[in-house]
Structures are given as C-alpha cells and as structure tokens.
MIFI-986007 format. One record per residue (C-alpha): residue number from 1; residue in one letter; x, y, z. Coordinates in pm, 1 decimal, m for minus. Layout:
MIFI-986007
@num: NUM | residu: a | east: X | north: Y | up: Z
...
This chain:
MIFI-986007
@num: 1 | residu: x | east: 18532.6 | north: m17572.4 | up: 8690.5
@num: 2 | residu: x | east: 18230.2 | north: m17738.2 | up: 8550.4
@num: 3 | residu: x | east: 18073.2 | north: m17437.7 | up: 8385.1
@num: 4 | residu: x | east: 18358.9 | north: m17257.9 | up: 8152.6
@num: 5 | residu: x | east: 18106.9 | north: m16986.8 | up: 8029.4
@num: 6 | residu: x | east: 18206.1 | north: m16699.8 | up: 8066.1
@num: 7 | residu: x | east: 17909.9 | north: m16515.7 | up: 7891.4
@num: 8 | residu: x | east: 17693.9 | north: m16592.3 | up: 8255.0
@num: 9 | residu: x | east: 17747.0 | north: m16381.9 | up: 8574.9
@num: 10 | residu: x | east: 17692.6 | north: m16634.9 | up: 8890.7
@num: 11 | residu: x | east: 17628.6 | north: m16482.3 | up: 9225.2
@num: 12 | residu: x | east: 17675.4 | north: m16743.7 | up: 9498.5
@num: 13 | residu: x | east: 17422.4 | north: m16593.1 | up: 9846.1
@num: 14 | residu: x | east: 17411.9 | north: m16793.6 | up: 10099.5
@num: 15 | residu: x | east: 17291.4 | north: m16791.2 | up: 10476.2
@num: 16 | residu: x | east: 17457.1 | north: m17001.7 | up: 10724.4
@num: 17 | residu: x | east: 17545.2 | north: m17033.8 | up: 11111.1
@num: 18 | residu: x | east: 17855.3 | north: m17127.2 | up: 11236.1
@num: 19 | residu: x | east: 17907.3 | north: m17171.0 | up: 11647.9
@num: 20 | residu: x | east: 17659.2 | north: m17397.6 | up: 11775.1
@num: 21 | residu: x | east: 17455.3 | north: m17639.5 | up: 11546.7
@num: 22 | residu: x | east: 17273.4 | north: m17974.8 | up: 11538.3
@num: 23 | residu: x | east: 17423.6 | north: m18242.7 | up: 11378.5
@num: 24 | residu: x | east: 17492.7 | north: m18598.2 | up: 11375.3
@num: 25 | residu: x | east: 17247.3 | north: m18633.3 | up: 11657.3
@num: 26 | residu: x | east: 17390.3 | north: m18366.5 | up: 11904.3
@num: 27 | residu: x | east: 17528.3 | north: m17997.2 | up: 11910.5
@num: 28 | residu: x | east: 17843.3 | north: m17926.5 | up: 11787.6
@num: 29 | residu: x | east: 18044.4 | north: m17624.3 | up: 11727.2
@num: 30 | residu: x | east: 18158.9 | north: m17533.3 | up: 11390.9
@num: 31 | residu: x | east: 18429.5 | north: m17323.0 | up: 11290.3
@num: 32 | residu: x | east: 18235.2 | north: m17277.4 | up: 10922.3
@num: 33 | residu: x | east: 17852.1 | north: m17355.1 | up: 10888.2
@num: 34 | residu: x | east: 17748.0 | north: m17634.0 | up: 10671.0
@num: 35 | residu: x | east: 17596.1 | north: m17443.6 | up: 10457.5
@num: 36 | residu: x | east: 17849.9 | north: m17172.2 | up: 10370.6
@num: 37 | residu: x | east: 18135.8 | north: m17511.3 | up: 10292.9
@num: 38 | residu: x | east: 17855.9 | north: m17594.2 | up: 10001.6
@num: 39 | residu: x | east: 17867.4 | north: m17249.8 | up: 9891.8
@num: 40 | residu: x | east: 18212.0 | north: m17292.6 | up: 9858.2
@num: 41 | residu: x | east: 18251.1 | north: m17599.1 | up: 9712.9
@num: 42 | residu: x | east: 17972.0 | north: m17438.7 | up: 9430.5
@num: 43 | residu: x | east: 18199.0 | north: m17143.9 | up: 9346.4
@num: 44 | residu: x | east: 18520.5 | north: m17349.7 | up: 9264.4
@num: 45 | residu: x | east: 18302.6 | north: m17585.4 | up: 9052.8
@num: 46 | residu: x | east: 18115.6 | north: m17271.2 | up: 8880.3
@num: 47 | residu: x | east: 18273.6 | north: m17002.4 | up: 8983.2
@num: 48 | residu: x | east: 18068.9 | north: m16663.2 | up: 9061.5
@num: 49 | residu: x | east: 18059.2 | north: m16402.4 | up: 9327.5
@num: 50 | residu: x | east: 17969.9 | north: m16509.9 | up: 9698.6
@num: 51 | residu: x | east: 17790.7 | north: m16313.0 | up: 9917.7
@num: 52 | residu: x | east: 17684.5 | north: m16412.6 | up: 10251.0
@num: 53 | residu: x | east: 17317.1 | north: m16306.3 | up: 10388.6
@num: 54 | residu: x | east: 17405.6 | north: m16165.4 | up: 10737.9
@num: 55 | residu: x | east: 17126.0 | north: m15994.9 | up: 10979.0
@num: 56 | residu: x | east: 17202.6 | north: m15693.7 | up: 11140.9
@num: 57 | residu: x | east: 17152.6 | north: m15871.4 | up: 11480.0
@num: 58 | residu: x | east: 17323.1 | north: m16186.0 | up: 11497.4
@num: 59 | residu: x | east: 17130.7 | north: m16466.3 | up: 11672.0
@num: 60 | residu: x | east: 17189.0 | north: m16618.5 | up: 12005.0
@num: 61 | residu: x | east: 17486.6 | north: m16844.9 | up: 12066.5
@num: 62 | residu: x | east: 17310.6 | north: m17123.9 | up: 12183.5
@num: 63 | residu: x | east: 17165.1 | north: m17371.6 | up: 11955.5
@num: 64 | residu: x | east: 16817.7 | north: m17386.6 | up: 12089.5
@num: 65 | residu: x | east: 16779.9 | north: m17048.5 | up: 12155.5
@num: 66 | residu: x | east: 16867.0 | north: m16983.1 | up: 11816.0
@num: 67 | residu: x | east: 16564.6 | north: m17240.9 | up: 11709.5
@num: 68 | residu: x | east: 16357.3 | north: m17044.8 | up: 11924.3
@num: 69 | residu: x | east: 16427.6 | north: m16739.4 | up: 11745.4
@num: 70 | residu: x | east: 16379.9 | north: m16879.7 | up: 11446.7
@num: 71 | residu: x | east: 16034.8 | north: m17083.8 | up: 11508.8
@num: 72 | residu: x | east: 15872.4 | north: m16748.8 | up: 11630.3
@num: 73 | residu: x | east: 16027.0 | north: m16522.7 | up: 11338.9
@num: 74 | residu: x | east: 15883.1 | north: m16810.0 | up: 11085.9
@num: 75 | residu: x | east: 15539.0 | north: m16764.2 | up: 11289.1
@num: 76 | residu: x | east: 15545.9 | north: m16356.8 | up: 11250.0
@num: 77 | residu: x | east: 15642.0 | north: m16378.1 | up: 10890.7
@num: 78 | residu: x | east: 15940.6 | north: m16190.7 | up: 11013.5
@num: 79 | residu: x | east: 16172.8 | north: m15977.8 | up: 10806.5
@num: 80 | residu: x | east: 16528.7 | north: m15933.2 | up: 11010.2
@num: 81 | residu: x | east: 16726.4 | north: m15659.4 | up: 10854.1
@num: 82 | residu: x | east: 17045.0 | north: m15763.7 | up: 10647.3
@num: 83 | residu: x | east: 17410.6 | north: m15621.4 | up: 10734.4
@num: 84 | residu: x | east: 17436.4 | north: m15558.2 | up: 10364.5
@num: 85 | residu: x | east: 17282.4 | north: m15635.6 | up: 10056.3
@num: 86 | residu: x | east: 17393.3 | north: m15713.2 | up: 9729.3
@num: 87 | residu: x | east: 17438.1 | north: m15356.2 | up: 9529.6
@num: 88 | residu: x | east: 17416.1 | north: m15502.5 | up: 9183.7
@num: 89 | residu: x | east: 17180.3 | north: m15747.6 | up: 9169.9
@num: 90 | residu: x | east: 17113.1 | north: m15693.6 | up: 8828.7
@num: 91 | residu: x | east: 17428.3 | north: m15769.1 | up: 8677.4
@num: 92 | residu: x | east: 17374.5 | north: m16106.0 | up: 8767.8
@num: 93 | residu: x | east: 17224.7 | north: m16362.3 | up: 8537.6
@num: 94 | residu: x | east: 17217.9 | north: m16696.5 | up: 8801.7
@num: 95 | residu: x | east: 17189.7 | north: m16693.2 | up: 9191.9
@num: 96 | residu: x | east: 17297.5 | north: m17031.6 | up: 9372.2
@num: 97 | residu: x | east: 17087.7 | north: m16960.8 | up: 9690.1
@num: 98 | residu: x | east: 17223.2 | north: m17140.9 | up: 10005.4
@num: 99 | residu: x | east: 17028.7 | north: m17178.0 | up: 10349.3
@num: 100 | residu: x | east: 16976.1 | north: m17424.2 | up: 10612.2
@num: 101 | residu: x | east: 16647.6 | north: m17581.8 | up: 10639.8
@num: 102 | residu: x | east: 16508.7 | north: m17454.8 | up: 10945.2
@num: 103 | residu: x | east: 16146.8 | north: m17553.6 | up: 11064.7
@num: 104 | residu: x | east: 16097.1 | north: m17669.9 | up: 10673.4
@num: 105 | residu: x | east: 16219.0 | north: m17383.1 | up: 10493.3
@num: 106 | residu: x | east: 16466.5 | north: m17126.6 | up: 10462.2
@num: 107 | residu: x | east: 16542.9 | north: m16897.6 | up: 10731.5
@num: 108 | residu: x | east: 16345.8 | north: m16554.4 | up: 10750.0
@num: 109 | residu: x | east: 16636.5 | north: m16368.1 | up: 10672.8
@num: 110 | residu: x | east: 16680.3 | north: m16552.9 | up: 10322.9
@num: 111 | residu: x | east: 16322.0 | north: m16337.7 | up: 10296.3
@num: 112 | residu: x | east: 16471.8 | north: m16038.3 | up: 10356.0
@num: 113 | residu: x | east: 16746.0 | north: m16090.1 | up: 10113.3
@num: 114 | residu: x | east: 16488.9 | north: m16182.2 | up: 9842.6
@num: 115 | residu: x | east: 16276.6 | north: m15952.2 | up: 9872.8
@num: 116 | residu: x | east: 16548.8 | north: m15690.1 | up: 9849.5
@num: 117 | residu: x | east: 16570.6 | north: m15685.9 | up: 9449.3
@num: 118 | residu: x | east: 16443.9 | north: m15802.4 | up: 9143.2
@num: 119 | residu: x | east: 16477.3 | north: m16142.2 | up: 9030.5
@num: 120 | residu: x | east: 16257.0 | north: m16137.3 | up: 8764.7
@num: 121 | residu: x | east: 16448.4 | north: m16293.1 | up: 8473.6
@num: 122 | residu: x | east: 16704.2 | north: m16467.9 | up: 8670.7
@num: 123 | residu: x | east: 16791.1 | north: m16812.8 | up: 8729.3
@num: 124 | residu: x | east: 16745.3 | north: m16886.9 | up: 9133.3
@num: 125 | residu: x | east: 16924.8 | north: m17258.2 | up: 9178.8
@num: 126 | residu: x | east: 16889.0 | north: m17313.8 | up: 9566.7
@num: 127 | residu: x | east: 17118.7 | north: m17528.3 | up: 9789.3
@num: 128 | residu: x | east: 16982.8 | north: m17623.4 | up: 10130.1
@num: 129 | residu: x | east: 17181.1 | north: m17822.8 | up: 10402.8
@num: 130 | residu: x | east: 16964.8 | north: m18035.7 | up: 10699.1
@num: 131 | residu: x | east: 17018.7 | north: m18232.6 | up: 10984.2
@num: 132 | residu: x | east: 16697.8 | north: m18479.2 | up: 10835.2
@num: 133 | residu: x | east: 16410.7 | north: m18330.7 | up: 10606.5
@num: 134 | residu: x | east: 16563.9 | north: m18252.0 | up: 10322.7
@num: 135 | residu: x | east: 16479.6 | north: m17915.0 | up: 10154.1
@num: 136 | residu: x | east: 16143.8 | north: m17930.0 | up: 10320.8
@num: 137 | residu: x | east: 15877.9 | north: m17684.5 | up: 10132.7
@num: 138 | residu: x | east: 16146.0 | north: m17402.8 | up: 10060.8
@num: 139 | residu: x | east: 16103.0 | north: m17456.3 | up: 9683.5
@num: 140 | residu: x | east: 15786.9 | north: m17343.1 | up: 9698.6
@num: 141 | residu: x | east: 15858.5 | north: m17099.7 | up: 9965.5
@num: 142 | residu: x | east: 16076.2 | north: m16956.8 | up: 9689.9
@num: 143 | residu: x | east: 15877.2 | north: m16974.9 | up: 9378.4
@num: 144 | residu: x | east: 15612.3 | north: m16765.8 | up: 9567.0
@num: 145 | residu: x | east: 15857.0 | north: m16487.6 | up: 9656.6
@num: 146 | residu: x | east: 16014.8 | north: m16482.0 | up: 9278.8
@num: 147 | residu: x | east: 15703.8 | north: m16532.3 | up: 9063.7
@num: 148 | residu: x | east: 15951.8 | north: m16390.1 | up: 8776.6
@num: 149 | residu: x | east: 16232.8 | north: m16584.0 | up: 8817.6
@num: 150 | residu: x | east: 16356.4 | north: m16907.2 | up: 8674.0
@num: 151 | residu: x | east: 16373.4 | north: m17216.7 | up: 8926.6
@num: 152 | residu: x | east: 16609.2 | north: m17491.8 | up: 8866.9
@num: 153 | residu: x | east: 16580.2 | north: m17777.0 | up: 9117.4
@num: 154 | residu: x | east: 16760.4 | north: m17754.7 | up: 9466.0
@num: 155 | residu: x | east: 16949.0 | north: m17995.4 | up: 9606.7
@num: 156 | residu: x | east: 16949.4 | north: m18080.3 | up: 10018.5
@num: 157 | residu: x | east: 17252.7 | north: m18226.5 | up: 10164.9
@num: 158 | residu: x | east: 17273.6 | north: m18340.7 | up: 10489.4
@num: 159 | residu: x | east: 17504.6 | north: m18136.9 | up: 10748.9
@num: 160 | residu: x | east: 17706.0 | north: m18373.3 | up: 10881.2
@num: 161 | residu: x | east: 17791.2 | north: m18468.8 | up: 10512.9
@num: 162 | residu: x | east: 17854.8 | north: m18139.0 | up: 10378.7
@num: 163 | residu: x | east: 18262.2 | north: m18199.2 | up: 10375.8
@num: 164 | residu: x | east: 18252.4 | north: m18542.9 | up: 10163.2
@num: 165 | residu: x | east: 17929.6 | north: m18463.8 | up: 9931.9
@num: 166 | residu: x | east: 18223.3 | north: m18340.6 | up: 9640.5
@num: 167 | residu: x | east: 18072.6 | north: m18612.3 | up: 9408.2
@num: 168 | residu: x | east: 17693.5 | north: m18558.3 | up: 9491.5
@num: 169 | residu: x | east: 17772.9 | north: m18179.4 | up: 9429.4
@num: 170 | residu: x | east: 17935.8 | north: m18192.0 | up: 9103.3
@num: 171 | residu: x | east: 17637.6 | north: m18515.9 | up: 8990.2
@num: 172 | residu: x | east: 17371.9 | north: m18261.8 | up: 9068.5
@num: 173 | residu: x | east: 17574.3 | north: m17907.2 | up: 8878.6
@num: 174 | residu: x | east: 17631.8 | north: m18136.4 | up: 8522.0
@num: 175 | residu: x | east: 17276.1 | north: m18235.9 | up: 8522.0
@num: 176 | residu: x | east: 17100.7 | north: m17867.3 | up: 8513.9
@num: 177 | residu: x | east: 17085.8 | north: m17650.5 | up: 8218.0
@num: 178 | residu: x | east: 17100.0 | north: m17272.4 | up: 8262.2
C-alpha cells in the first residue's frame, strides 16, 4: 500500500463496461472492463471502499449500439438512474472516480452518481481509461458538477494498457498530496 493512513476514508466509484468494447483498433470482449482493473489496481495500492456506478438499465450488448446510446444521452444531458447509490457518502474523506472516456467525457451515468450527494469538502481524484483521447474535457466536466470539492489531477490510461500500467499507476498515486 502506498498510502498507510489510516486517519483518511477512500471510496473507490467507478463506472465501467465489460462485454463488448473498442480496443487496440477493433472490438473485443472483456471478461472485466478496463476501467474497473484500474479501480482495482487503486484499492490495493490505497486501499478504500469500491463501489461500482451501475444504471438501472444496462446498455446494449453491442459495442456500437452502446456508443449510440451514449452519444444521444450526452446530447440530452441525460441522467440514467443508478442500481444503487452509495448510502454514506459522507463518511468518506477521498473519492478515486473511475470512468471511461466516452465522446470526451465521462459517461452520463457518472452524472447521476455525482449528483446524488454532497461532495463539498471532499477530495474527487478521477481515473479515466480510453481507446485514444486521453481524459478528454471530463476534468472540467467534473469541477462544474462539484464546485465544493477538492480536484486532484486525473490520470487517463489507455485500455488496451490497463493490465501492465502497475508502474504508471503507482508514479502518478506518490506524486499527489491529499
């Protein structure tokens, strides 16, 4: 572990598809998303709680349907509804925040699960996997949905590296301060 503080409760959310996914330059089918491997990989270096962001209504099996889904709930400002959501949000001090990058930020449902407590006060730290543009404007995305919360730089790693980014991973945790 790379953090032994003990003082600091970590909650670990992340969204992320498994199934059918672009990377490497064609679809694939993975038995774990990318994103949800970083997530992880985070909470045996830190430790912390993970929760996954589900929606209520799972998305289509097909890759590009899914993207279609996505596109036009990015273009109605969408909210899907959660399965769950975290019941004590405010015992938590830091929240690593994993998504995929899709159409340059985070998926809608990420919305949904910030906009479903109070972060004022907290630490967000957000993790973001793509198949090519990097955390894309989600940063910002973010910072406008948690005016109160503290922002610590993300990091973006590409899919199709997600198993062998250990190093990159544990670089980028030593170099923030909570």
């Amino acid at each position: 572990m790379i953090l032994p503080v003990t003082d600091i409760k970590i909650l670990i959310a992340y969204f992320s598809r498994r199934g059918k996914n672009y990377m490497d330059g064609k679809v694939v089918t993975l038995e774990v998303g990318n994103t949800e491997v970083l997530a992880h990989k985070i909470q045996q270096l830190m430790g912390g709680d993970l929760f996954e962001i589900r929606t209520l209504q799972e998305y289509p099996e097909e890759y590009i349907d899914t993207t279609r889904v996505a596109r036009n709930e990015l273009r109605t400002n969408a909210r899907p509804e959660l399965a769950e959501y975290v019941k004590n949000m405010e015992d938590y001090d830091v929240v690593y925040l994993g998504y995929p990058n899709w159409w340059g930020t985070f998926p809608m449902a990420v919305c949904t699960f910030l906009e479903s407590a109070d972060f004022s006060g907290k630490t967000i730290i957000p993790f973001c996997t793509h198949e090519g543009s990097g955390i894309g404007y989600s940063e910002q995305d973010l910072q406008k949905l948690c005016p109160g919360a503290k922002l610590i730089t993300g990091i973006a790693i590409r899919g199709g590296r997600v198993a062998s980014a250990d190093r990159q991973l544990e670089e980028w945790l030593q170099k923030m301060t909570l």
